[in-house]
matplotlib code that plots the C-alpha trace (Angstrom):
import matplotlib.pyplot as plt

x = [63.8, 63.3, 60.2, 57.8, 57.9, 54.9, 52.0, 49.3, 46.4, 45.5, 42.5, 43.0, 40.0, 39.5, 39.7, 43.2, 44.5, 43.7, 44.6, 47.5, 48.4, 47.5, 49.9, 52.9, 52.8, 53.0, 57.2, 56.5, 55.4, 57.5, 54.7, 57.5, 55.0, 51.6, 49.1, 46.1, 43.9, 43.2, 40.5, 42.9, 39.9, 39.0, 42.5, 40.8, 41.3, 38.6, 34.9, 36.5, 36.7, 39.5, 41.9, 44.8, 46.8, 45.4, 46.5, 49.6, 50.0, 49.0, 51.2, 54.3, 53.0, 52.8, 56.3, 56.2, 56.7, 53.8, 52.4, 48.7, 46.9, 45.8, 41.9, 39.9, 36.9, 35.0, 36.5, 35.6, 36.1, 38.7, 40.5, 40.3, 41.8, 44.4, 45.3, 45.8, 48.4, 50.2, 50.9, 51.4, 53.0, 55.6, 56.0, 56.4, 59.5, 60.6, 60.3, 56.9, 54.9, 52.4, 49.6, 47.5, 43.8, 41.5, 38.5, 35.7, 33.2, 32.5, 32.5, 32.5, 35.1, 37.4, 36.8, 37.6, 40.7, 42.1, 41.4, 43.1, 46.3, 46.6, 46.9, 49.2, 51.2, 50.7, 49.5, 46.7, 46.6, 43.1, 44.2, 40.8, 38.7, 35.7, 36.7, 33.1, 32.7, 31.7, 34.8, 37.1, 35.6, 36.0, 40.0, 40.4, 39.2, 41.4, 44.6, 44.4, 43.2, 41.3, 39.3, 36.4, 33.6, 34.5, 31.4, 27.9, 24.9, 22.1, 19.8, 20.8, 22.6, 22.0, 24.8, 25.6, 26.8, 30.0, 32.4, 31.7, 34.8, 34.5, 34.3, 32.1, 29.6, 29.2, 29.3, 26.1, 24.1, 24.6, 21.0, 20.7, 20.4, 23.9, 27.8, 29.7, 32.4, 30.5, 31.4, 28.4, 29.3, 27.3, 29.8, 33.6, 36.4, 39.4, 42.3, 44.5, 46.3, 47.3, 50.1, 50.9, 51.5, 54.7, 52.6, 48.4, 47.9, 46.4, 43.0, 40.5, 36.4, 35.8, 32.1, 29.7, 27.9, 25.0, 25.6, 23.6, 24.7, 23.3, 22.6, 25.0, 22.5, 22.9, 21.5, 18.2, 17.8, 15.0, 15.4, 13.4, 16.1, 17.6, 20.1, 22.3, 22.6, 25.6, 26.4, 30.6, 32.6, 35.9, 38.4, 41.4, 44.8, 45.8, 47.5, 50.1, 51.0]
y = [116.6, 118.8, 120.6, 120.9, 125.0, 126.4, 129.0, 130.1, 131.4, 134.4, 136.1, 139.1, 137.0, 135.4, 131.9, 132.2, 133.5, 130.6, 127.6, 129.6, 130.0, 125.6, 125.3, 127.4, 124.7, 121.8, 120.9, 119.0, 122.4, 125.5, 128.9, 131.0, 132.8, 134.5, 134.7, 137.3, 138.1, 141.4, 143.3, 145.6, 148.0, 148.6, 147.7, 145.8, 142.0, 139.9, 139.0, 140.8, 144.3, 145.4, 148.1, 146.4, 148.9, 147.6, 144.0, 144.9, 146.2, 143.3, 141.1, 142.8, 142.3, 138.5, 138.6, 136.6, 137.4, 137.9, 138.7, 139.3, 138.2, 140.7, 140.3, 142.7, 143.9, 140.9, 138.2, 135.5, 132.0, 130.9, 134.3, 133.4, 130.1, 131.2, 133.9, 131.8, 129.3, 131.7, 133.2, 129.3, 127.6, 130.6, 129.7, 126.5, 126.6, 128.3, 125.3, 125.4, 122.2, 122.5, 125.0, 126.2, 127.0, 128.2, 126.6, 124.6, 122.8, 124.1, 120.2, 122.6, 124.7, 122.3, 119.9, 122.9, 123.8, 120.1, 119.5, 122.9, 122.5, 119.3, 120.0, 122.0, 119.1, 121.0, 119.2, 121.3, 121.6, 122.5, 122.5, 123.8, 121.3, 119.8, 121.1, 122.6, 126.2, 126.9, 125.9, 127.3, 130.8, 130.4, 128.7, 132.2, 134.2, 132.3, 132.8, 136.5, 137.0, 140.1, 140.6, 143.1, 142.6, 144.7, 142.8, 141.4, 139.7, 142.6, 139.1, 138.3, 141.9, 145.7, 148.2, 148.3, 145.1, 146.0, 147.6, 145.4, 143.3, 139.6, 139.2, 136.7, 139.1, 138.9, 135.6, 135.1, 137.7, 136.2, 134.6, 131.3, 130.8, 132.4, 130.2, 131.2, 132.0, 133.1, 130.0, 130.1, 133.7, 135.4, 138.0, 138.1, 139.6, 141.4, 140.5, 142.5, 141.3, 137.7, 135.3, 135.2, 138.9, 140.9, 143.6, 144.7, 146.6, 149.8, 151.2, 153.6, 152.7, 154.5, 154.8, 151.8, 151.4, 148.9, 147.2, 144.8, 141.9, 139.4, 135.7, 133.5, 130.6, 127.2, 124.1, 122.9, 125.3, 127.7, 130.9, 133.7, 136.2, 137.7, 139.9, 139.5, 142.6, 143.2, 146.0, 146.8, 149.2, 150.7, 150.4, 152.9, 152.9, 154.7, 158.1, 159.8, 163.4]
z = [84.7, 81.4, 81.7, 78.9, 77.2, 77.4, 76.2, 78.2, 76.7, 78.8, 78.6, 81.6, 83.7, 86.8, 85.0, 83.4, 86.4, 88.6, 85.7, 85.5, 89.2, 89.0, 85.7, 88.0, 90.1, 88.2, 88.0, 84.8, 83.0, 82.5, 80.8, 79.2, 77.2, 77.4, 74.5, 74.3, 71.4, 70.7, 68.5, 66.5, 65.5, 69.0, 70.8, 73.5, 74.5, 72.7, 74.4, 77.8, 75.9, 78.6, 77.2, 75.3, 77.7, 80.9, 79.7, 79.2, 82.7, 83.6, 82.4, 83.0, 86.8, 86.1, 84.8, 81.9, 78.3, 76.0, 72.7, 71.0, 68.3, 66.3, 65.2, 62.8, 63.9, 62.9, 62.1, 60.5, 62.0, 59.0, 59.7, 63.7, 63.0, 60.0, 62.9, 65.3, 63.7, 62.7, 66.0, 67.5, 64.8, 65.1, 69.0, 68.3, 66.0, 69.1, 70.8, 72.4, 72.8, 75.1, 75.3, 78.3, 78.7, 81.5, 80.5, 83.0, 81.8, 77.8, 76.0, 72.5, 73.0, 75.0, 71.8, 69.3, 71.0, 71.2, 67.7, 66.3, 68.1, 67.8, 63.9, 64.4, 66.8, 69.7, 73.5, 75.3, 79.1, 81.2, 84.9, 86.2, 83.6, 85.4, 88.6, 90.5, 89.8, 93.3, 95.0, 92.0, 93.2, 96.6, 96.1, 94.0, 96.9, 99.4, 97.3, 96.9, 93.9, 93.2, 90.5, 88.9, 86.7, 83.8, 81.5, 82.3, 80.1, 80.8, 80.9, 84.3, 85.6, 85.5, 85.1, 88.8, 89.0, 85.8, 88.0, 91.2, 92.8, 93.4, 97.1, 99.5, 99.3, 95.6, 95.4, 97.5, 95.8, 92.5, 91.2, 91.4, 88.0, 87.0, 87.9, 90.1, 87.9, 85.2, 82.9, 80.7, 79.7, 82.6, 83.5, 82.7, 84.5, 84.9, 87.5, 89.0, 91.9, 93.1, 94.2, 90.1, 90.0, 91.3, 92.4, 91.9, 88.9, 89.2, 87.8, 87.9, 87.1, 83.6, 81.6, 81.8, 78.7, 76.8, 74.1, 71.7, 69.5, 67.2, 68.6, 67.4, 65.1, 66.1, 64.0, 65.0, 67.9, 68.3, 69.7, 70.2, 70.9, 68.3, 70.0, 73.5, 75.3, 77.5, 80.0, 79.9, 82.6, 80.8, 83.0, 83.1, 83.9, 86.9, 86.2, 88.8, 88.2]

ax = plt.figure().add_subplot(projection="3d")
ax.plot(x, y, z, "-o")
ax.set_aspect("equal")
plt.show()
């Protein structure tokens, strides 16, 4: 049986790790190739904010190859896309046809994806889609998978709760107002050790730090916010002397 070559979008988090963990073990799918965007200005991953070095770390634990996409500091959403088919349309003269996602439950942004890479002739995949957030955290914890909250709306959480591992514990002090695995954009994640990786990567808990940004406009909707504020913990490599 030929198996179909494909990307996985990985974003460091919780999320990817677990669609990709599901996408491993699917015989009809082979992920030769891991895709991260990456804010050149800062040298971070994108939305997560985790240190471009960190990443990489991480995915030499995971074992397969990867590349970035390289983002300005703000880009626009015709230099997000134009970015973006470049870096696929270039896997896929190398024979990639299938792409990977770890999205839940996001109709927008499940819709956007389809649409973009199927322009470019390209199948998407979404092996957690629609699956109930409560027992995807609880299958993540039960698999192995360790993760820490490296970024946190300040809406819901104060700067205690960036730096904090997901365990049971965690999961029932969450309000009950936020999802368990932060799908709405609550908190995000970094992991760092799991039946995906070769070994956990190592880190140390850097600066936490407050920052603002403007409220993305939507058509007919009113709000009375015009800023989101978010708390972030820098995480940092682990150093042996």
């Amino acid at each position: 049986m030929q198996q179909h070559k494909t990307i996985f979008n990985w974003s460091t988090g919780k999320d990817a790790a677990l669609a990709l963990y599901h996408l491993l073990q699917n015989e009809d799918f082979h992920v030769d190739h891991l895709l991260t965007a990456v804010n050149s200005h800062y040298d971070r991953v994108s939305m997560h904010g985790l240190r471009r070095e960190l990443m990489q770390l991480q995915t030499q634990a995971v074992g397969i190859p990867s590349s970035t996409m390289e983002l300005p500091e703000q880009p626009t959403m015709e230099e997000y896309e134009k970015i973006t088919e470049n870096a696929i349309l270039k896997l896929k003269a190398e024979g990639f046809t299938h792409a990977g996602f770890g999205d839940i439950f996001l109709e927008d942004l499940k819709a956007f994806r389809v649409d973009q890479y199927r322009k470019m002739g390209m199948n998407t995949l979404f092996p957690i889609w629609k699956k109930d957030t409560a027992t995807l955290i609880q299958e993540f914890l039960s698999l192995g998978f360790k993760a820490v909250v490296i970024a946190a709306k300040a809406e819901f959480f104060d700067e205690t709760f960036v730096g904090k591992t997901i365990d049971q514990s965690f999961i029932e002090e969450l309000p009950n107002d936020v999802d368990p695995c932060g799908e709405n954009g609550e908190f995000h994640t970094f992991c760092y050790d799991g039946p995906i990786f070769d070994h956990p990567v190592a880190f140390d808990i850097g600066e936490k730090t407050y920052r603002e940004y403007n409220t993305p406009k939507q058509d007919n909707v009113q709000t009375t916010k015009a800023k989101v504020g978010f708390w972030f913990c820098d995480l940092l490599p682990t150093t042996t002397t």
